[in-house]
N, C-alpha and C positions, 0 to 999 in steps of 0.2 A: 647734809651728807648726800653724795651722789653714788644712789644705787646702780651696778650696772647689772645690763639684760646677759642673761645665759642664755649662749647660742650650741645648739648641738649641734655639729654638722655630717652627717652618716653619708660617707662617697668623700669625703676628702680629700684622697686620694686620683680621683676622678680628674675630666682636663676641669670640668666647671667647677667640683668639687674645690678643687686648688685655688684656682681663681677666687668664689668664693671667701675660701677660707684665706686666703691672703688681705684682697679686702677689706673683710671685717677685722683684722688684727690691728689695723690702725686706727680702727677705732675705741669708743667706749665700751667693748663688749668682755664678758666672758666667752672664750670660745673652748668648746670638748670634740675634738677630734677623731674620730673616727676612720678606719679607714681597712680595706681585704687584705694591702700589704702592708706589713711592720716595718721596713727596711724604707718604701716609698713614705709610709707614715712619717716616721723616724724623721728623714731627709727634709720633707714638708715645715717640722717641726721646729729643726735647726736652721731652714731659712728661712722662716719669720721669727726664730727669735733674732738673726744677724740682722736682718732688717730693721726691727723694732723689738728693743731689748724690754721695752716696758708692756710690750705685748701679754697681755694674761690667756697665756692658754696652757692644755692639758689634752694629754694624750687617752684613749680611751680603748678598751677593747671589747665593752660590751654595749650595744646599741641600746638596753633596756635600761643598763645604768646610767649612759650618759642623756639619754631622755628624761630619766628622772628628776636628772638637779638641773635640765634647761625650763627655759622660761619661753624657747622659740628653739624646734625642730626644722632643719632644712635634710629633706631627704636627696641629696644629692648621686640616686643610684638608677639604674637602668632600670626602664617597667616592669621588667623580669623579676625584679629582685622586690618592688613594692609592696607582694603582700604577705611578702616572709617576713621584711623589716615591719609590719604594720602590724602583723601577729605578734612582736616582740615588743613592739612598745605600747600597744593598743591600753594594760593597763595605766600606766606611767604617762600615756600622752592626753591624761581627760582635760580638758578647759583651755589645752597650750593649743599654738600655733602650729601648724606643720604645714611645711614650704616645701611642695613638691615641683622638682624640676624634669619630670621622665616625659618623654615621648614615646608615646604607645606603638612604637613600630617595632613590624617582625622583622625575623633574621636579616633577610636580603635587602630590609631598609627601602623596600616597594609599598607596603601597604600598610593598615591599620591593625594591630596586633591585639585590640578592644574585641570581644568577644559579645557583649553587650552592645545596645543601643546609648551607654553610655560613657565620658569622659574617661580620661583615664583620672583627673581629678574628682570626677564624679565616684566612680570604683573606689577611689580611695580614701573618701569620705564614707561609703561605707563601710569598708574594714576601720576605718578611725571613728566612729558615731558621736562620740564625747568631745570631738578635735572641732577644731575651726580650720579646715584644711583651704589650702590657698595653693594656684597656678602660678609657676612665677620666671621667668630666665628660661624656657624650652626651647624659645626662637633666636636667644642669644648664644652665638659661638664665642670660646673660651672665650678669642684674642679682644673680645669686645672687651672682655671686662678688664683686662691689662689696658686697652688704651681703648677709652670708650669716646673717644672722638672721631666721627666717619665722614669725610669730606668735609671736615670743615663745623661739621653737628654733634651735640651729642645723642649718644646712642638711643633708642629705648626701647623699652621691654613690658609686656602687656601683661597683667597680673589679672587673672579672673579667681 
């Protein structure tokens, strides 16, 4: 029998989010979808199921529910938003994965938006203490993962 992995993915609706979540739908996964707009959710939903009808996925609207039944969290939302979502699944996310893609930058997209001497992956292991949190896709733009071939190479993406 071939179990498959539960993916949550919270920002699905986001450019990487989508990406992302597009993906992983061709793959062996469960995926639970998340996402701020229903309409953009919605839209997401029905083009990977016309894409890939055998696709197993599921729409979600609470990030602490669809944490629960994952096996692997990708927080695909701006640094702003990390440690509201971390407060919400901090119980639900003990032993799992959480795959943070945020870049710690403020407003104006100048500086480090880190208030600490530490990562924004680092911060975020602290709000998750239970989690095995991971850096993954920060330095990837969406269009990489639509066509992750660049001059000729494939792309790649540095995970700490």
């Amino acid at each position: 029998m071939n179990t498959k992995q539960t993916i949550a993915i919270i920002g699905a609706t986001g450019n990487v989010g989508t990406f992302i979540s597009k993906s992983l739908s061709k793959g062996n996964y469960r995926l639970l979808l998340l996402g701020n707009q229903p309409d953009e959710l919605e839209a997401l939903y029905e083009e990977i199921r016309n894409a890939s009808p055998e696709a197993d996925i599921e729409i979600h609207g609470c990030p602490t529910d669809a944490s629960w039944e994952a096996d692997i969290i990708i927080l695909a939302v701006p640094y702003g938003s990390q440690q509201e979502i971390a407060e919400k699944i901090r119980e639900v996310a003990n032993q799992k994965m959480v795959i943070s893609i945020a870049n710690p930058l403020n407003e104006p997209y100048d500086s480090l938006a880190t208030v600490s001497n530490m990562s924004a992956a680092e911060e975020l292991q602290k709000l998750l203490p239970n989690s095995k949190v991971v850096k993954a896709f920060n330095i990837v733009f969406p269009a990489a993962f639509a066509k992750p071939i660049l001059v000729g190479k494939k792309a790649n993406s540095f995970i700490s």
